[in-house]
C-alpha positions as CSV (number, residue, x, y, z in Angstrom):
1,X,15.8,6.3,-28.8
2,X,15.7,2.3,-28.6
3,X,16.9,2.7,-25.2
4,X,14.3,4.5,-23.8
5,X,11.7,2.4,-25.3
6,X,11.6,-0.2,-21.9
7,X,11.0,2.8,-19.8
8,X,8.5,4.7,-22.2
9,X,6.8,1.1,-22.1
10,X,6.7,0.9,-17.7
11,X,5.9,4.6,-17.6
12,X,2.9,4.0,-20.2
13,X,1.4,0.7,-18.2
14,X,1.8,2.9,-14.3
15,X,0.2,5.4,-16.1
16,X,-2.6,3.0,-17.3
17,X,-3.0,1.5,-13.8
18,X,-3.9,4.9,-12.6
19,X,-5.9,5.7,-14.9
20,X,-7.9,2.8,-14.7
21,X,-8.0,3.9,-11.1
22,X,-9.6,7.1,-11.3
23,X,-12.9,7.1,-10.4
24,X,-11.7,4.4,-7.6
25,X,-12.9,5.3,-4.2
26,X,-10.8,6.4,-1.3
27,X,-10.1,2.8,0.5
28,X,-8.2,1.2,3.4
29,X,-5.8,3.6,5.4
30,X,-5.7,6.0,3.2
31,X,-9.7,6.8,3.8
32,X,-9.2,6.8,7.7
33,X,-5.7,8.6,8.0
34,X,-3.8,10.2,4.9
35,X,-6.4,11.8,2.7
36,X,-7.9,13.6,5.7
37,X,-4.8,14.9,6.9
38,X,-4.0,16.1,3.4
39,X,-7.7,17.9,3.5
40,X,-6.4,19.8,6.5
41,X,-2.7,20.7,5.1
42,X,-4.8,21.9,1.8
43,X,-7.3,23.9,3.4
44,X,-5.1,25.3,6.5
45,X,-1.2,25.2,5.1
46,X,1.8,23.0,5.9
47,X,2.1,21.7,10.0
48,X,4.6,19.4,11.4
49,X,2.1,17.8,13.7
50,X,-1.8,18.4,13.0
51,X,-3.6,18.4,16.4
52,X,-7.1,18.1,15.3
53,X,-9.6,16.4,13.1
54,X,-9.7,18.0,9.6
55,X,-12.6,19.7,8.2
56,X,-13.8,16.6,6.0
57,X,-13.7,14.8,9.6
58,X,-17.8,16.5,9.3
59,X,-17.5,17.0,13.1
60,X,-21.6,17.5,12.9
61,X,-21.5,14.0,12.4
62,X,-20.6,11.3,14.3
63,X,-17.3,9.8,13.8
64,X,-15.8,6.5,12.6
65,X,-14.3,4.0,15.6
66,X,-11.1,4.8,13.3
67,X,-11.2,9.3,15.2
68,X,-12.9,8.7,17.8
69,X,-9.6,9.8,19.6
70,X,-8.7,12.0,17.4
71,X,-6.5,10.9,14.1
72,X,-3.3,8.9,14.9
73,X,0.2,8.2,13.2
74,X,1.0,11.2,14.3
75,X,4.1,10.0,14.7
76,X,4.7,8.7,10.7
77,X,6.9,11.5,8.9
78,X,4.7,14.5,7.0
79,X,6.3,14.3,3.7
80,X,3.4,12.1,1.7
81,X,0.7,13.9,2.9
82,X,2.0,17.3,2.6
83,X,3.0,16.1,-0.8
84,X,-1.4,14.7,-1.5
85,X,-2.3,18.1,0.6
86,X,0.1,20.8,-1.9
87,X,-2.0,18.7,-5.2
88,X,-5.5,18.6,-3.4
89,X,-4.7,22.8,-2.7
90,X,-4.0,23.2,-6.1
91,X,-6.7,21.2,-7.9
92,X,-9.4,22.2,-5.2
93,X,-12.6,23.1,-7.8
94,X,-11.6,21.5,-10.7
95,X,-11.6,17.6,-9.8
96,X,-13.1,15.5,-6.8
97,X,-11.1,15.1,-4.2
98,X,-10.7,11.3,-5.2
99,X,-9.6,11.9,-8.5
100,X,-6.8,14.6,-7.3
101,X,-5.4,12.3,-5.1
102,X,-5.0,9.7,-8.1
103,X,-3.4,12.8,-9.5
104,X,-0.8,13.2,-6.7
105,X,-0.4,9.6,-6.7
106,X,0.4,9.5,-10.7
107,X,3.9,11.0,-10.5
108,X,5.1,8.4,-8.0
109,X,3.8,5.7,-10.3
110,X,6.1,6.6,-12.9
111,X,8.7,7.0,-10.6
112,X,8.2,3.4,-9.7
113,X,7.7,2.1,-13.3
114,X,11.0,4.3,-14.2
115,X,12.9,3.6,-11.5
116,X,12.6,-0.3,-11.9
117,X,13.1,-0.2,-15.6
118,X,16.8,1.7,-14.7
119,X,17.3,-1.4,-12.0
120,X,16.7,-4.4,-14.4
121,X,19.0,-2.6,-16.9
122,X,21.9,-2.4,-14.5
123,X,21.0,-5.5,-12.8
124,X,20.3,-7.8,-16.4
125,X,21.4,-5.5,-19.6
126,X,18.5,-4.0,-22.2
127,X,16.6,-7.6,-21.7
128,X,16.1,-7.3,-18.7
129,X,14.3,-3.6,-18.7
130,X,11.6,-5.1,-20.8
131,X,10.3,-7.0,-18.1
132,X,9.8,-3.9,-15.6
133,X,5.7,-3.5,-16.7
134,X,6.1,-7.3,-15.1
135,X,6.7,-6.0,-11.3
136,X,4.3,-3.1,-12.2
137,X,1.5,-5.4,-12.8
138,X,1.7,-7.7,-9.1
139,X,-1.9,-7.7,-7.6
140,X,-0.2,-5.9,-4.9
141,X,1.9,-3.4,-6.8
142,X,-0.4,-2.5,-9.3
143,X,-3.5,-1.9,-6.3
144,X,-0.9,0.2,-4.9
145,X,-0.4,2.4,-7.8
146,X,-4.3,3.5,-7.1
147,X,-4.3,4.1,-3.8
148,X,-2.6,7.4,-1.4
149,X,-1.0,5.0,0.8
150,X,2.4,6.3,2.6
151,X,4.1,3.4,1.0
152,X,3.5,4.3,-2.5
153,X,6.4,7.1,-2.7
154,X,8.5,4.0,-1.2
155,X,8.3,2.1,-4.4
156,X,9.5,4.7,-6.6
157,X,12.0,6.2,-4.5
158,X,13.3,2.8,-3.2
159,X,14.1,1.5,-6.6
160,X,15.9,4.8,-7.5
161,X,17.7,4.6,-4.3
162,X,18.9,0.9,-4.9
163,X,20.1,2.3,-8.8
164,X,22.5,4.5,-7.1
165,X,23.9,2.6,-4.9
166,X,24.5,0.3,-8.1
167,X,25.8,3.3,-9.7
168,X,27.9,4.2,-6.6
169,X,26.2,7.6,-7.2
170,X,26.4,8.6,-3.1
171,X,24.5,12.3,-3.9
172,X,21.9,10.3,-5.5
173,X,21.0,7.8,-3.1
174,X,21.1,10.7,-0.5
175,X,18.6,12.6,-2.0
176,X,16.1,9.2,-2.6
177,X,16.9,7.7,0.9
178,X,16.1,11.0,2.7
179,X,12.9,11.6,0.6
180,X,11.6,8.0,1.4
181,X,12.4,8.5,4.9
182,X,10.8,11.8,5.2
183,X,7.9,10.2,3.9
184,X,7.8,7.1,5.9
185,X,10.0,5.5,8.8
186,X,11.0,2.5,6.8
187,X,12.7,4.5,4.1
188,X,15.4,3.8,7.3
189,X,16.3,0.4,6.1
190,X,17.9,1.8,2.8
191,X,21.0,2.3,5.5
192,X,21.6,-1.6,5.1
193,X,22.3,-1.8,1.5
194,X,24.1,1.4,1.9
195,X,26.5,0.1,4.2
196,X,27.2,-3.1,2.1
197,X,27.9,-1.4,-0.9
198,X,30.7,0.9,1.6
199,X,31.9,-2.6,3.1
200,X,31.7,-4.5,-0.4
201,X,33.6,-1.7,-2.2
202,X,35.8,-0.8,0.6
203,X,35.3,2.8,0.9
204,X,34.7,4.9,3.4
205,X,30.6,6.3,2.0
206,X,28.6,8.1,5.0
207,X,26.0,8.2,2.1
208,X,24.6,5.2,4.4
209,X,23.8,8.2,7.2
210,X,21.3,9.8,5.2
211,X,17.9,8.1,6.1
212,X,19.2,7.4,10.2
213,X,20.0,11.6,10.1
214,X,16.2,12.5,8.4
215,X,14.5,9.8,10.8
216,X,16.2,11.2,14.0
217,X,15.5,15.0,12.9
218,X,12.1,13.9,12.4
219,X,11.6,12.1,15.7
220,X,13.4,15.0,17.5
221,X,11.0,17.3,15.8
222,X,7.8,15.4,16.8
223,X,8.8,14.8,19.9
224,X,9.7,18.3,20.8
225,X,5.8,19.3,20.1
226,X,4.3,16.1,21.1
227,X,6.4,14.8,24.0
228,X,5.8,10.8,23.0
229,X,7.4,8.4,20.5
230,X,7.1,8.5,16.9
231,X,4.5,5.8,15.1
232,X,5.7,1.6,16.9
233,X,5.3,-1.8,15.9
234,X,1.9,-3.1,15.4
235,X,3.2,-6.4,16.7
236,X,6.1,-8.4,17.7
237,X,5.4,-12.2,18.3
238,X,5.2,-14.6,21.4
239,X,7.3,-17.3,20.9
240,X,10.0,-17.9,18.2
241,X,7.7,-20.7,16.8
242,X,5.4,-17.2,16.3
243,X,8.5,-15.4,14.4
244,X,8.8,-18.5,12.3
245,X,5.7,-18.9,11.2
246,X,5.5,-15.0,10.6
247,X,8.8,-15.5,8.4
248,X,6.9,-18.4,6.4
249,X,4.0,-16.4,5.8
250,X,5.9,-13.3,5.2
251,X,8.2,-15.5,2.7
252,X,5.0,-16.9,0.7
253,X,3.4,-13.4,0.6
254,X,6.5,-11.8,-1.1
255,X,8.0,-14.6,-3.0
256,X,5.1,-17.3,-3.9
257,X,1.8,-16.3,-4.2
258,X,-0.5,-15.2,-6.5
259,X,1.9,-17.4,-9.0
260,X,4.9,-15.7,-7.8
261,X,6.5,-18.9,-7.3
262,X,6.3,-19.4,-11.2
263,X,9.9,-17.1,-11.6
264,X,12.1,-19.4,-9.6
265,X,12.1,-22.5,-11.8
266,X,13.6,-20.2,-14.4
267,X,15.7,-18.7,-12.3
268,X,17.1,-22.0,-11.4
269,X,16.9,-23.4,-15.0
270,X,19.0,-20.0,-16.0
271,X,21.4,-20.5,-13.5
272,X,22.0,-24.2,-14.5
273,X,22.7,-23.3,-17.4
274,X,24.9,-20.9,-16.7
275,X,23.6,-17.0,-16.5
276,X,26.0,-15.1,-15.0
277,X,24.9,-12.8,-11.6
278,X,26.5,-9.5,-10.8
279,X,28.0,-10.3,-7.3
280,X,28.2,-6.7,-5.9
281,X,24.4,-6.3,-7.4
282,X,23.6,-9.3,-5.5
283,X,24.8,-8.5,-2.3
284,X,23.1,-4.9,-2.5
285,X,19.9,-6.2,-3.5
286,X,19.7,-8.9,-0.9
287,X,20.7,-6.9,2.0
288,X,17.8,-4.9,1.2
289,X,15.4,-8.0,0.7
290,X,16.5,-9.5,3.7
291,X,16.5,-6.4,5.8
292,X,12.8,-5.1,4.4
293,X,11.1,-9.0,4.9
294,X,12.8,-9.7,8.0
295,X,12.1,-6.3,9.6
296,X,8.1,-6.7,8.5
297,X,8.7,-10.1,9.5
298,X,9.5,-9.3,13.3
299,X,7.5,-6.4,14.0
300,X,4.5,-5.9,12.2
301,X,3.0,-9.8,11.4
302,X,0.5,-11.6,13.1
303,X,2.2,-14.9,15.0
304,X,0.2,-15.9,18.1
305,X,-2.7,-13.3,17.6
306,X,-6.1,-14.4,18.0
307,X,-8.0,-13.1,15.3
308,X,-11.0,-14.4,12.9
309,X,-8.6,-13.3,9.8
310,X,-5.2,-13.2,8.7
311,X,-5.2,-9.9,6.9
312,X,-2.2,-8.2,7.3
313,X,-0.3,-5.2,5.3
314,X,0.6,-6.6,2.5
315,X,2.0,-3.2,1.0
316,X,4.8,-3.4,3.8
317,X,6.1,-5.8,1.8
318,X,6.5,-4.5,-1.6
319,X,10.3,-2.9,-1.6
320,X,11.6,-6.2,-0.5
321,X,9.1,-8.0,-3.1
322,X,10.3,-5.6,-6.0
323,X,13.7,-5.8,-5.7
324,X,13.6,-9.7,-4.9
325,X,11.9,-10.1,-8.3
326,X,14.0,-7.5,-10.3
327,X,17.1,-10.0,-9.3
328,X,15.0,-12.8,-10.7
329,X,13.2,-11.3,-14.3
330,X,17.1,-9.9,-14.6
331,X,18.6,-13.5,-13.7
332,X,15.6,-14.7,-16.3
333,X,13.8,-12.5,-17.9
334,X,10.9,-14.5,-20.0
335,X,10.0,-15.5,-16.1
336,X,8.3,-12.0,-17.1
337,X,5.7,-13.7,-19.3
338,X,3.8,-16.2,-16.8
339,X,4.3,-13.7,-14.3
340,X,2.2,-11.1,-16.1
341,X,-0.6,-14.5,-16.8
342,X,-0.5,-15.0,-13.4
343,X,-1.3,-11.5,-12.4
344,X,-3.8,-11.4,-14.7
345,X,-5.6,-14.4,-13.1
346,X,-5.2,-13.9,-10.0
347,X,-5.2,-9.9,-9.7
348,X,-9.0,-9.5,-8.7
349,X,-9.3,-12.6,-6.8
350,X,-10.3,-12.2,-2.8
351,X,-7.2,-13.2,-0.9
352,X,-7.0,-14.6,2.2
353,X,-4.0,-11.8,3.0
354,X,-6.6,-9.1,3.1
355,X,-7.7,-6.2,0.7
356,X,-4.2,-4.8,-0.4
357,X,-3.0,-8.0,-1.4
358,X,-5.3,-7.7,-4.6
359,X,-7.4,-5.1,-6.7
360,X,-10.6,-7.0,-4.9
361,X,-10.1,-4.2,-2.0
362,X,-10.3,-1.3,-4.6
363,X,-13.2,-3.4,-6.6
364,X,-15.4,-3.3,-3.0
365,X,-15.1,0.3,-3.3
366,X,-16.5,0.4,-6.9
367,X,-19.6,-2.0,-5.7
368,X,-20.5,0.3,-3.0
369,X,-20.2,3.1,-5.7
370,X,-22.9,1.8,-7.7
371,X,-25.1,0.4,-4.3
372,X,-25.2,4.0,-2.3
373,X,-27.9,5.6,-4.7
374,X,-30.4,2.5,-3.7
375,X,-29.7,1.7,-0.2
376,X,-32.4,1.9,1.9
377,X,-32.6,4.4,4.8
378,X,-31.1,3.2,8.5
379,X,-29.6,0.4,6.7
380,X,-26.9,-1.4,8.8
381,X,-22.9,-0.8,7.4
382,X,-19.7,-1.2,8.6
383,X,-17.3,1.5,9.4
384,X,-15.0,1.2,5.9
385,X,-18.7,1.7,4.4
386,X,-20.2,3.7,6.7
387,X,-17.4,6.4,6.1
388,X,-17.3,5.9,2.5
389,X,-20.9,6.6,2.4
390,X,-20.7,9.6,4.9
391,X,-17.7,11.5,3.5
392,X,-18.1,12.9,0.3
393,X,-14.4,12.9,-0.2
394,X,-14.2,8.9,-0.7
395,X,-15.6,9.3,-3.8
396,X,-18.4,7.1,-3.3
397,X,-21.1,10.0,-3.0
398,X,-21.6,13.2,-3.5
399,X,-23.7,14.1,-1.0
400,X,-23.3,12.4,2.7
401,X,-25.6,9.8,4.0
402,X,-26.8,10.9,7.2
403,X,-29.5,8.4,7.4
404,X,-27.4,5.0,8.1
405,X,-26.2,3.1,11.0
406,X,-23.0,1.4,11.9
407,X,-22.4,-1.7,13.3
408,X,-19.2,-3.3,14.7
409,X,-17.7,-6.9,15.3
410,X,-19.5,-6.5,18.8
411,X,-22.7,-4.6,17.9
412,X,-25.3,-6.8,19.7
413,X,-28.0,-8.5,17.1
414,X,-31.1,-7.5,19.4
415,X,-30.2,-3.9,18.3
416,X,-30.8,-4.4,14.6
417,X,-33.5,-4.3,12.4
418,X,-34.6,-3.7,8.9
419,X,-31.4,-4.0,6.3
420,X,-28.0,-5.0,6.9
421,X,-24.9,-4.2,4.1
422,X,-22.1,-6.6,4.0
423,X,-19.0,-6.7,1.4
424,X,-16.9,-9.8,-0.2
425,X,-14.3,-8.0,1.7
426,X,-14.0,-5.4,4.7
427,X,-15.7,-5.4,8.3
428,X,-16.6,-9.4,9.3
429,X,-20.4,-9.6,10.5
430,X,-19.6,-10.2,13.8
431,X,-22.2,-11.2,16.0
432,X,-24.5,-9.9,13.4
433,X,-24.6,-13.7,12.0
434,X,-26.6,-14.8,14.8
435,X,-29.1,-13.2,13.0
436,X,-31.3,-14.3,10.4
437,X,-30.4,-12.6,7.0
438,X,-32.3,-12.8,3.7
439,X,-30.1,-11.2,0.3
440,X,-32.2,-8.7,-1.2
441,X,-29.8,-7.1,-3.8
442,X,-26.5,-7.3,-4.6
443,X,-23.8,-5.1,-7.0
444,X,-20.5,-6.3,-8.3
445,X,-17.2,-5.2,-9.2
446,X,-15.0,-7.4,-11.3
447,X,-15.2,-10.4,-8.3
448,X,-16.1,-8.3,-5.7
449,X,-19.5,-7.3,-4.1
450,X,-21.7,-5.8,-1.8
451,X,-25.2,-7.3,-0.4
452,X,-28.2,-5.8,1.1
453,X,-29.8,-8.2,3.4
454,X,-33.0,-8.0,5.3
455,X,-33.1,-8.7,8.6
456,X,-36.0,-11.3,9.1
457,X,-38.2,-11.6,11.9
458,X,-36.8,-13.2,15.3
């Protein structure tokens, strides 16, 4: 029984993190794209490709910037929101929609909190599995846990994946690779690992085959009823001083902020004196750190874009972040203990990395929970708002708001009058801030908030 207690203690705090999550609003991607393709597969049954705008889509209305083409990523494997669809079919009636996508995310949380218990164990002995609530509890992770992203299933299914290739269990990893793949294209880069633990052992495993195989069926499937490529990179950058400075920034993300850095002077201090590192466990774990940053690194980070932010997808990085810090908390694992402070601190903080880098993303959602009953009418919101606030669904109302109006970086400022809605974090103003804006109210979220402004005479 005293072996199980680590694991009992991870699967208690990811079930806690959802929980705490459960009135959360829809937020991010999985407002524009996942949960309203998992409306459709609930209300109309399992499809490879969906062709049209779901019912919550409220076609009567008009639609975000996000549809007005239609919903895209077609091309991302269905797995994940077949998977959100089959829970919202069966709870349909008996919770909110927001609250039964929590539901659907809560067995992948504890796959996640399980799963990384198991990989401290093998990577650091009993010690070690204590410290698994640690990686649970990264701003990052942990706002994961209460959102329907596609890379949620990654975290659990990853760090079960990485365990059998540890345990040379080939079946195992199989069945986890192919799962993650099915569930999103980078579940592809488990392959690496795999091949270095054929090469390191010197055996001949085609275990490695497993997510390349489910990735190709799935691109020959959507392409067969499509005719174009499956889901690309969102961008590759200009120059290699671009690449490098994406590297740097990716490196920071992953490894040093939000008082990640804190690990790595007791990592060094453990190996100076002395503590002993699994070799084979090493070189499975960094091939798939390595491959996971470098990959985000190259195609999907922002070097030589013009842009008035530096938000990004943090939740890209979070396999390579896990398992880089389950070789560290193994290596040392009372690096746990300021890592948990400095989640703490920093966990609801604004970060310059964008809204799934913390819980303040989530917390804007909560704010706009408690400002939609007192908004006045034709007010002025962005689109994340504007579809919260239009949608039932989000979990923000209950009944749609048909009475606001949407504004975009562009919108010109001669257009509007009356009130204008702005968040801590979310749409930028724009040229909005030409004009002349007076607070009238603002609710709060932990550190996050949402302002109603009047728009005063010109």
């Amino acid at each position: 029984m005293r072996r199980h207690l680590p694991a009992l203690l991870a699967a208690a705090v990811a079930t806690a993190i959802v929980a705490a999550g459960w009135n959360a609003p829809l937020v991010e991607d999985s407002l524009f794209w996942w949960v309203p393709k998992a409306l459709w597969i609930a209300e109309h049954g399992p499809a490879w490709v969906l062709a049209e705008l779901p019912a919550a889509a409220r076609p009567d209305t008009p639609l975000p910037p996000q549809w007005q083409g239609g919903l895209p990523d077609y091309g991302h494997p269905p797995l994940w929101y077949h998977w959100v669809g089959g829970v919202l079919a069966l709870t349909q009636g008996g919770l909110p929609v927001h609250q039964g996508v929590h539901l659907a995310g809560w067995p992948l949380a504890l796959l996640a909190g399980l799963g990384l218990t198991a990989l401290l164990r093998r990577l650091g002995g009993e010690r070690a599995a204590w410290a698994a609530p640690a990686l649970l509890l990264l701003p990052p992770v942990a706002t994961q846990l209460q959102r329907a992203d596609t890379d949620l299933p990654l975290l659990g299914l990853v760090a079960w994946a990485l365990v059998a290739l540890l345990d040379r269990r080939d079946g195992l990893f199989v069945v986890c690779a192919a799962l993650a793949t099915a569930c999103k294209e980078p579940g592809v880069l488990l392959a690496a690992p795999a091949l270095v633990a054929a090469v390191h052992d010197r055996r001949a495993s085609p275990a490695f085959l497993a997510p390349l195989v489910v990735l190709g069926a799935w691109a020959w499937i959507h392409h067969s009823q499509t005719g174009w490529a499956l889901a690309g990179t969102e961008h590759l950058p200009d120059s290699p001083g671009d690449w490098l400075a994406d590297v740097a920034t990716v490196l920071w993300i992953a490894l040093g902020d939000q008082g990640r850095w804190l690990v790595w002077p007791l990592v060094a201090w453990a190996l100076w004196r002395g503590k002993p590192l699994r070799r084979r466990a090493l070189w499975i774990l960094g091939a798939h750190t390595a491959t996971q940053l470098g990959f985000f690194a190259t195609l999907n980070f922002l070097g030589g874009m013009d842009r008035i932010d530096r938000h990004t997808h943090v939740r890209y990085l979070l396999p390579g972040m896990t398992s880089a810090h389950a070789v560290a908390l193994a290596t040392a694992p009372l690096a746990g203990v300021p890592l948990v402070a400095a989640s703490w601190l920093t966990g609801r903080r604004i970060s310059p990395h964008g809204p799934e880098a913390s819980h303040h993303g989530v917390d804007v959602g909560r704010a706009l929970q408690r400002a939609a009953p007192e908004l006045p009418r034709g007010a002025w919101v962005g689109s994340y708002a504007w579809t919260q606030l239009t949608r039932p669904y989000a979990g923000v109302v209950e009944v749609p708001r048909d009475d606001l109006q949407l504004y975009a970086f562009g919108t010109d400022p001669a257009r509007v009058s009356g009130h204008v809605v702005h968040a801590s974090a979310g749409e930028p103003l724009g040229r909005l801030q030409e004009l002349t804006l007076q607070p009238v109210q603002t609710w709060s979220a932990g550190q996050a908030q949402v302002t109603l402004y009047r728009v005063a005479s010109q």
